[in-house]
N, CA, C and O of each residue as an XYZ file, in Angstrom:
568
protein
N       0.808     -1.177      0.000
C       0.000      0.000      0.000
C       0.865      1.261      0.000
O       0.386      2.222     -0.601
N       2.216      1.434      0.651
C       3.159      2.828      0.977
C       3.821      2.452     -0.060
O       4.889      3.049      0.074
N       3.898      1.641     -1.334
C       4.605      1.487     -2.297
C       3.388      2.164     -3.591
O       3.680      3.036     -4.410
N       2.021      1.474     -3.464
C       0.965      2.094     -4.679
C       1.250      4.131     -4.336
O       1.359      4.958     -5.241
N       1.305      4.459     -2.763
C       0.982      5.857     -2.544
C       2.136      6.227     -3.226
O       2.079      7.226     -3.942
N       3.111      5.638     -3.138
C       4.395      6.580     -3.513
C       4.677      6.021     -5.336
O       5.581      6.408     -6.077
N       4.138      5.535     -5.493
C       3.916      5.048     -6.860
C       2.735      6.416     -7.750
O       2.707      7.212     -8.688
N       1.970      5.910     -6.655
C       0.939      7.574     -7.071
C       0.956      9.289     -7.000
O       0.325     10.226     -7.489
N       2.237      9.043     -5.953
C       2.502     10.555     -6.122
C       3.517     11.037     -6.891
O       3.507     12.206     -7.275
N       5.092      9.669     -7.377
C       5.694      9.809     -8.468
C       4.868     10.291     -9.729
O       5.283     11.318    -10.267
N       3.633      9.616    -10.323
C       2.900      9.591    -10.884
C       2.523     10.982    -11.178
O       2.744     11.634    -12.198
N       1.731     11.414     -9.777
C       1.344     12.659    -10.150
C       2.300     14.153    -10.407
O       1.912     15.196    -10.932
N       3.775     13.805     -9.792
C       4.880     14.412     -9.972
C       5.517     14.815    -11.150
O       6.184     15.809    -11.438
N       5.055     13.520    -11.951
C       5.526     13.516    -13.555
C       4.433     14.381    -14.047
O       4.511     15.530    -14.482
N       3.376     13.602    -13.897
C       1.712     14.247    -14.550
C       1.910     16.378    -14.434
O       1.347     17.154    -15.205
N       2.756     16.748    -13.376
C       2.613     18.181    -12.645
C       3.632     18.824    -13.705
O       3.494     19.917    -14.255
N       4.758     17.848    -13.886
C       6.257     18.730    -14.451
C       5.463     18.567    -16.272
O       5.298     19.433    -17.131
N       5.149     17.159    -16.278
C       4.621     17.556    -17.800
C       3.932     18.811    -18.254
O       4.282     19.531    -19.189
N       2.728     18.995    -17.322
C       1.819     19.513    -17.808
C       2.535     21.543    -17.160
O       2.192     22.539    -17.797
N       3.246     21.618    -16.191
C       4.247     22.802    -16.126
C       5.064     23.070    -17.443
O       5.077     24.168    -18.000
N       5.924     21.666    -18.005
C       6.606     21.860    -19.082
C       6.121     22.899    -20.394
O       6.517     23.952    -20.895
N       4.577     21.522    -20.697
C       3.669     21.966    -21.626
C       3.711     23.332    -21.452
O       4.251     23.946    -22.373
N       3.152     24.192    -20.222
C       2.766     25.494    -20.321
C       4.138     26.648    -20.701
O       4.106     27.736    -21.277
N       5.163     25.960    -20.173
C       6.652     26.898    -20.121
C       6.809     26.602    -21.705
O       6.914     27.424    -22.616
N       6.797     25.552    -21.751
C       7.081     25.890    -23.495
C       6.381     26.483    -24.609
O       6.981     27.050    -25.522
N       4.916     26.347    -24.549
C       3.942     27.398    -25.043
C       4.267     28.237    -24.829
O       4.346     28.949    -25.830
N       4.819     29.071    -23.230
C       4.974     30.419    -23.562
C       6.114     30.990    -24.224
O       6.216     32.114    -24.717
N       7.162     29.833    -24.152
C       8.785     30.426    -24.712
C       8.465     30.370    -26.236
O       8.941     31.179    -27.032
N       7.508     29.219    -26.633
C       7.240     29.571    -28.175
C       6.433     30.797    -28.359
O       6.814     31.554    -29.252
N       5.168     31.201    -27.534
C       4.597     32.541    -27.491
C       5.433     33.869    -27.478
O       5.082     34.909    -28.035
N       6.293     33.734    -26.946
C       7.645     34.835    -26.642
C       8.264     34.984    -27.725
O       8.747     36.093    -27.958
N       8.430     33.828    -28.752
C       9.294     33.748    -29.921
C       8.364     34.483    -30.735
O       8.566     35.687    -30.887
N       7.402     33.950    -31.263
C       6.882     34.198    -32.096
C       6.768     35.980    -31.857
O       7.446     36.717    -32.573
N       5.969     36.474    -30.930
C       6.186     38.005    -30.536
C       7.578     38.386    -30.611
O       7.541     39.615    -30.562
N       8.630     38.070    -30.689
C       9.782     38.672    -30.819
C      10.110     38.374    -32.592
O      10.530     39.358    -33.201
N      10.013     37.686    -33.017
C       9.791     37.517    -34.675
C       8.926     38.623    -35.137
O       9.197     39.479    -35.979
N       7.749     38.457    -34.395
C       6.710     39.912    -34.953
C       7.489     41.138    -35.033
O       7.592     41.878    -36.011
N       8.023     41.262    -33.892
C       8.629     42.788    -33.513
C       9.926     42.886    -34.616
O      10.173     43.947    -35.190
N      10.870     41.421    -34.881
C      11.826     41.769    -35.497
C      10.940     41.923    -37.202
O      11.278     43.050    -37.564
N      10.398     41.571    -37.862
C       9.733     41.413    -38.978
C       9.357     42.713    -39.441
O       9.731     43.126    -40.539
N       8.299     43.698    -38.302
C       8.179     45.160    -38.628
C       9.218     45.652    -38.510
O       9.145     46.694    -39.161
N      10.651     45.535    -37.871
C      11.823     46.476    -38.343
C      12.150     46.220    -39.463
O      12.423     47.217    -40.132
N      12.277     44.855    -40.178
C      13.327     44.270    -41.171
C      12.650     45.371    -42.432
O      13.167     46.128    -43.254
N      10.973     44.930    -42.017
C      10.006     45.663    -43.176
C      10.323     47.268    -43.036
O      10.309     47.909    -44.086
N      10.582     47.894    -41.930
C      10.545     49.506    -41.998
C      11.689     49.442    -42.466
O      11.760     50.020    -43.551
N      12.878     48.868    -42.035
C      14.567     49.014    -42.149
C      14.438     49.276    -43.911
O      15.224     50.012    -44.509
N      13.257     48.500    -44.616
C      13.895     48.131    -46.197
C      12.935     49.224    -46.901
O      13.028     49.620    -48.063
N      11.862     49.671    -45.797
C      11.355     50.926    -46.142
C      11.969     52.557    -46.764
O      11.802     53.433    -47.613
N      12.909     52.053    -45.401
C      13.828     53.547    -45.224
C      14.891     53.257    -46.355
O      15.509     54.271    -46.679
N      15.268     52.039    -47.070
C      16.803     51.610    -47.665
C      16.003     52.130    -49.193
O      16.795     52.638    -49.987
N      14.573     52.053    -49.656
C      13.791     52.517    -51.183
C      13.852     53.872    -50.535
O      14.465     54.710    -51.197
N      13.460     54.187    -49.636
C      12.967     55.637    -49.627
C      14.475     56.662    -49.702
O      14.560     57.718    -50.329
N      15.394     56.123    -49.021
C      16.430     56.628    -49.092
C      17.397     56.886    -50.496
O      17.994     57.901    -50.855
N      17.277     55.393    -51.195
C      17.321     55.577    -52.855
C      16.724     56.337    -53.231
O      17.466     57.280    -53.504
N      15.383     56.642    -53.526
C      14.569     57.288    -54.598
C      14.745     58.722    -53.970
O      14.765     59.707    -54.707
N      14.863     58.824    -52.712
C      14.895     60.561    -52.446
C      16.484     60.921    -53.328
O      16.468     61.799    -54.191
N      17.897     60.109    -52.993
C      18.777     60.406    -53.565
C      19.214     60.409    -54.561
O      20.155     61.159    -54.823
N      18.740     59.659    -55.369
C      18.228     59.782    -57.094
C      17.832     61.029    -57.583
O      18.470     61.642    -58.439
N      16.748     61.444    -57.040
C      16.275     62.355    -57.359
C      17.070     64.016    -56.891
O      16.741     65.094    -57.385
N      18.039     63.833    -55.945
C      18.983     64.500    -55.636
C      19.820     64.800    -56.627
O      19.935     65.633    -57.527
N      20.434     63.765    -56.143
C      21.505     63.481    -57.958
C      21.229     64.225    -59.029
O      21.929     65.202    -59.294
N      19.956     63.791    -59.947
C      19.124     64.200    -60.890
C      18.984     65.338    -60.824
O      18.921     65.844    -61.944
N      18.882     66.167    -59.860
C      18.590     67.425    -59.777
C      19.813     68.430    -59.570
O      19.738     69.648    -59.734
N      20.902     67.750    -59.200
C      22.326     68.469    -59.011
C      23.051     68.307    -60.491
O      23.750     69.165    -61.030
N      22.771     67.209    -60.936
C      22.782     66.868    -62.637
C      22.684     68.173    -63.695
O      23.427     68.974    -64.262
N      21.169     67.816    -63.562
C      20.530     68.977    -64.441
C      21.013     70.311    -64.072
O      21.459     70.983    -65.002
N      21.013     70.807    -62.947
C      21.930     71.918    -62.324
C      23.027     72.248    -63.298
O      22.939     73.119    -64.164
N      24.269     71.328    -63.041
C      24.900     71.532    -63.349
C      25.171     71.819    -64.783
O      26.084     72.579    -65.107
N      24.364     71.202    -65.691
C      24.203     70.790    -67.118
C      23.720     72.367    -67.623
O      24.110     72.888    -68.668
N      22.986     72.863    -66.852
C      22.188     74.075    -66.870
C      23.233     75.475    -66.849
O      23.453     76.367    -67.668
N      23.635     75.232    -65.763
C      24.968     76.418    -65.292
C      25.808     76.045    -66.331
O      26.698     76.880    -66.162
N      26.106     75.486    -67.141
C      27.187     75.082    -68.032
C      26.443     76.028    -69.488
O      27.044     76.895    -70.123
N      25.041     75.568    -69.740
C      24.746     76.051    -71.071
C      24.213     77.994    -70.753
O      24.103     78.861    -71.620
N      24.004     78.130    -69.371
C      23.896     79.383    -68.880
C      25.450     80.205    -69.173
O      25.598     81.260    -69.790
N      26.441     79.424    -68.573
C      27.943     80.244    -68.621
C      28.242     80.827    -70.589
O      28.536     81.935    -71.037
N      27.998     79.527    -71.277
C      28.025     79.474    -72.504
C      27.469     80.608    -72.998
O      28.202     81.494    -73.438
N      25.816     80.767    -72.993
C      25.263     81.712    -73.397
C      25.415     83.411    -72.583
O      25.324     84.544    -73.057
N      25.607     83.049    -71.577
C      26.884     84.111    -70.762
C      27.790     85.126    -71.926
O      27.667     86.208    -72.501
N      28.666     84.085    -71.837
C      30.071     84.395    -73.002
C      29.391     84.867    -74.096
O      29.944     85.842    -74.604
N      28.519     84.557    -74.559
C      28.266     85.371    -76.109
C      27.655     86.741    -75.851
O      27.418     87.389    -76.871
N      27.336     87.343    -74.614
C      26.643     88.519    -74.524
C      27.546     89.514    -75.774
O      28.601     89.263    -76.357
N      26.780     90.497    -75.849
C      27.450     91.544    -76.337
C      27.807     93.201    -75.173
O      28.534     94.188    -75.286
N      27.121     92.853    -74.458
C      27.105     94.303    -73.918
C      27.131     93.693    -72.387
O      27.117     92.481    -72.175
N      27.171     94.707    -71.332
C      26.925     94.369    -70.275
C      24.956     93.970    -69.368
O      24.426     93.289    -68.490
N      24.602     95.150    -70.584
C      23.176     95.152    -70.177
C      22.469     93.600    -70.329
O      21.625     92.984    -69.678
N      23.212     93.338    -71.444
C      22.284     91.922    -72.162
C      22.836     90.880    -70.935
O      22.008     90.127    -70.422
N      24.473     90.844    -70.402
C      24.735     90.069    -69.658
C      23.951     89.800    -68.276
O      23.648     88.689    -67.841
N      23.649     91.217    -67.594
C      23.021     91.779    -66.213
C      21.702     90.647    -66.978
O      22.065     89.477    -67.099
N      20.575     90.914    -67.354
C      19.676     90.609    -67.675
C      19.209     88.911    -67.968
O      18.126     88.373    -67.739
N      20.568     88.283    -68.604
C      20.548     87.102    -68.789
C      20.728     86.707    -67.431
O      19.757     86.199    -66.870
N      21.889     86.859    -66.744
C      22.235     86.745    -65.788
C      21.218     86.569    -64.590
O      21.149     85.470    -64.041
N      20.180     87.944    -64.039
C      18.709     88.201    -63.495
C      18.022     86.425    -63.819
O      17.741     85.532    -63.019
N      17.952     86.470    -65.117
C      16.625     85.359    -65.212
C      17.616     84.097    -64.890
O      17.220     83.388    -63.965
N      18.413     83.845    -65.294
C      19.247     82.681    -64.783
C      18.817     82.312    -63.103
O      18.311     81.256    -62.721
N      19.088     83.209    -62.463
C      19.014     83.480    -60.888
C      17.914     83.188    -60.644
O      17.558     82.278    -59.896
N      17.187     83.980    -61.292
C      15.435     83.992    -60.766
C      14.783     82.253    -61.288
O      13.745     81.778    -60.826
N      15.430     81.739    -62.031
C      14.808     80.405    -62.832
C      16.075     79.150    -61.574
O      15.969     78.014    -61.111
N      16.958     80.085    -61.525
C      17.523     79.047    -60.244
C      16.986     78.449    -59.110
O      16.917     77.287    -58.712
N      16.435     80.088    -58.471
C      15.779     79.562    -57.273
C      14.499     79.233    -57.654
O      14.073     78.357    -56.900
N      13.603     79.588    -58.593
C      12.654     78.605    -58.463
C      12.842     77.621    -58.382
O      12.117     76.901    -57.695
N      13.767     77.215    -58.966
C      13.848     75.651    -59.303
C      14.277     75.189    -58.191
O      13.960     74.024    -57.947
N      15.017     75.839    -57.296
C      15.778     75.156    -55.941
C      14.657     75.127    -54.700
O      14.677     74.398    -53.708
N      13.591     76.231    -55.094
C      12.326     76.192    -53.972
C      11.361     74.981    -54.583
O      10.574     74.452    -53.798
N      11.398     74.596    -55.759
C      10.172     74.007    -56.197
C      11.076     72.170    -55.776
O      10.200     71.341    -55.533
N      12.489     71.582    -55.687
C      13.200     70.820    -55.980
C      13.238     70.609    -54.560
O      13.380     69.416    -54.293
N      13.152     71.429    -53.470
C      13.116     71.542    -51.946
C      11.883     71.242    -51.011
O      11.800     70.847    -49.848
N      10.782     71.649    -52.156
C       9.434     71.329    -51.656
C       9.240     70.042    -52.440
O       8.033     69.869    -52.269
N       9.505     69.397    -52.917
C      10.049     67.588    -53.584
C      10.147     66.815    -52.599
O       9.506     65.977    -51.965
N      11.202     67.363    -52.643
C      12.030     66.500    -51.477
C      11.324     66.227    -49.984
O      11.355     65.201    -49.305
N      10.603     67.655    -49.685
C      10.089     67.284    -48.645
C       8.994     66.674    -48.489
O       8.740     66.044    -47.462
N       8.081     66.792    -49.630
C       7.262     65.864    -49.637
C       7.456     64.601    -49.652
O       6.519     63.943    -49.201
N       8.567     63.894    -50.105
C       9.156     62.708    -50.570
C       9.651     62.041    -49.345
O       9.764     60.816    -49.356
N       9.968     62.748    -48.253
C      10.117     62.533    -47.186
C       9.577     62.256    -45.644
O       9.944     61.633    -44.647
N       8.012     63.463    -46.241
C       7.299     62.529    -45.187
C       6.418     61.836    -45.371
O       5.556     61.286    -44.686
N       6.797     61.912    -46.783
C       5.719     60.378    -47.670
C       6.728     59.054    -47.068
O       6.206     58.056    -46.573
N       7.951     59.181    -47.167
C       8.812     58.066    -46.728
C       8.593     57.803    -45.107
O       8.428     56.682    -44.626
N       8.620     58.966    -44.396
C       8.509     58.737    -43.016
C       7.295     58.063    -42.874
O       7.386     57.086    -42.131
N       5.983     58.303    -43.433
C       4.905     57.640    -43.048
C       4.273     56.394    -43.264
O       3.251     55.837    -42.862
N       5.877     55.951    -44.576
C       5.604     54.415    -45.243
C       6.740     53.764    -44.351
O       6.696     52.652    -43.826
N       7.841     54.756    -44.287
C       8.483     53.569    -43.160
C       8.205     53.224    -41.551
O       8.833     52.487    -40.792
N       7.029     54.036    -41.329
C       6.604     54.081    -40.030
C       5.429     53.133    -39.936
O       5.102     52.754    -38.811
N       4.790     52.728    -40.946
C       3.395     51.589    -40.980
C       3.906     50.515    -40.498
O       3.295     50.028    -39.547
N       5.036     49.875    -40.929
C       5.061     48.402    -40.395
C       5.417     48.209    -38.637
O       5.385     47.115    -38.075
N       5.638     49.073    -38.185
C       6.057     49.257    -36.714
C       4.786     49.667    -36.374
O       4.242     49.015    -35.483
N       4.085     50.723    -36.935
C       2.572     51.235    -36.255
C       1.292     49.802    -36.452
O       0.398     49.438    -35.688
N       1.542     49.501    -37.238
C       1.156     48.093    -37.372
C       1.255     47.058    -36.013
O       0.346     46.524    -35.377
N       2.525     47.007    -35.859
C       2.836     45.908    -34.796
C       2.512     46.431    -33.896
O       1.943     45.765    -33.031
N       2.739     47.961    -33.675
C       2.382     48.496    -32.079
C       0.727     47.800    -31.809
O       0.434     47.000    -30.920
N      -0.175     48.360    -32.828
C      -1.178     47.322    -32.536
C      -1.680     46.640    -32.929
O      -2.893     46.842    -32.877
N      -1.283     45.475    -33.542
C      -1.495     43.942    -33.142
C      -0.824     43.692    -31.858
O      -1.160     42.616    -31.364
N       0.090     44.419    -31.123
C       1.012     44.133    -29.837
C      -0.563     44.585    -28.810
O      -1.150     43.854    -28.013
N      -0.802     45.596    -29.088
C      -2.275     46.225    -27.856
C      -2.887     45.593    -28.085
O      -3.117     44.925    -27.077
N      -3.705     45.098    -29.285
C      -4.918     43.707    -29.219
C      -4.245     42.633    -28.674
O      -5.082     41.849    -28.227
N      -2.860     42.143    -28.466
C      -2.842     40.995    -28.009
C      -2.863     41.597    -26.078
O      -3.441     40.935    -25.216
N      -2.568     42.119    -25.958
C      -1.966     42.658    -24.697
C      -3.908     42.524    -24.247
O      -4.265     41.810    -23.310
N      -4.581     43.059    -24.809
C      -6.211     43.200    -24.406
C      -6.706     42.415    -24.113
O      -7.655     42.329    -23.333
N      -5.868     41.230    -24.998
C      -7.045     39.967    -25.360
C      -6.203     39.283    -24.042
O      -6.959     38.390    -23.659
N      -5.167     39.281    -23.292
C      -4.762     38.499    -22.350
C      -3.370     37.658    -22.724
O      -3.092     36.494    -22.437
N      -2.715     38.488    -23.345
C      -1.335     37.824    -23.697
C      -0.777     38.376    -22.029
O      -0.721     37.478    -21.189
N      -0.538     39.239    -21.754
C      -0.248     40.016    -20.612
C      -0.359     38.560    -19.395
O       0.589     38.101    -18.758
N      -1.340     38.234    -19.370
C      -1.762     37.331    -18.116
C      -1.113     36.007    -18.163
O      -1.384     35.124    -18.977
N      -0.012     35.925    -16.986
C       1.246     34.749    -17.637
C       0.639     33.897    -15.790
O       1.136     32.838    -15.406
């Protein structure tokens, strides 16, 4: 009979650590998987910011390009003035067609930027909540 009891409480000893195990490992896989989530919205914003960062600097480029291409056929037509007046004058609209172009090439960019900030910010605003619905629904309660 002190051999069935201790037979039965080995028993239930195993039955306790199994069913402890079971739960510790559900949660270390629960833990994983939430830490995969969290790494997944960076990898996705990280490759957000790596296009957005191309296409804004492209378009940099492109625009320091043409610049330059510009000031070159400006200097050119420069040199052929005849007088000083014609030079002053060419000169004026050169300037004035500069900065437009540097205000209109500036307001680009910035749009381009918090168009980028707000596409590389979804996959994290994303996780923040699916992270609060789980937190609601009782992930929290360990």
């Amino acid at each position: 009979m002190a051999k069935a009891k201790k037979i039965d409480a080995a028993t239930d000893m195993q039955k306790t650590f199994e069913e402890q195990n079971a739960r510790v490992t559900a949660k270390v896989e629960e833990a994983a998987k939430f830490a995969k989530g969290n790494f997944d919205a960076m990898m996705a914003s990280a490759e957000k910011v790596s296009e957005s960062a191309q296409v804004i600097t492209t378009t940099m480029l492109q625009f320091a390009k043409d610049a330059v291409d510009q000031n070159f056929a400006v200097l050119k037509e420069l040199g052929q003035t005849k007088d000083a007046s014609e030079f002053v004058e060419k000169q004026t609209a050169f300037a004035k067609t500069s900065v437009e172009g540097l205000v209109q090439q500036t307001q680009k960019i910035n749009e381009m930027t918090i168009a980028a900030v707000k596409d590389c910010a979804e996959p994290v605003n994303a996780r923040v909540a699916d992270v609060s619905e789980t937190m609601r629904s009782g992930f929290a309660k360990v």
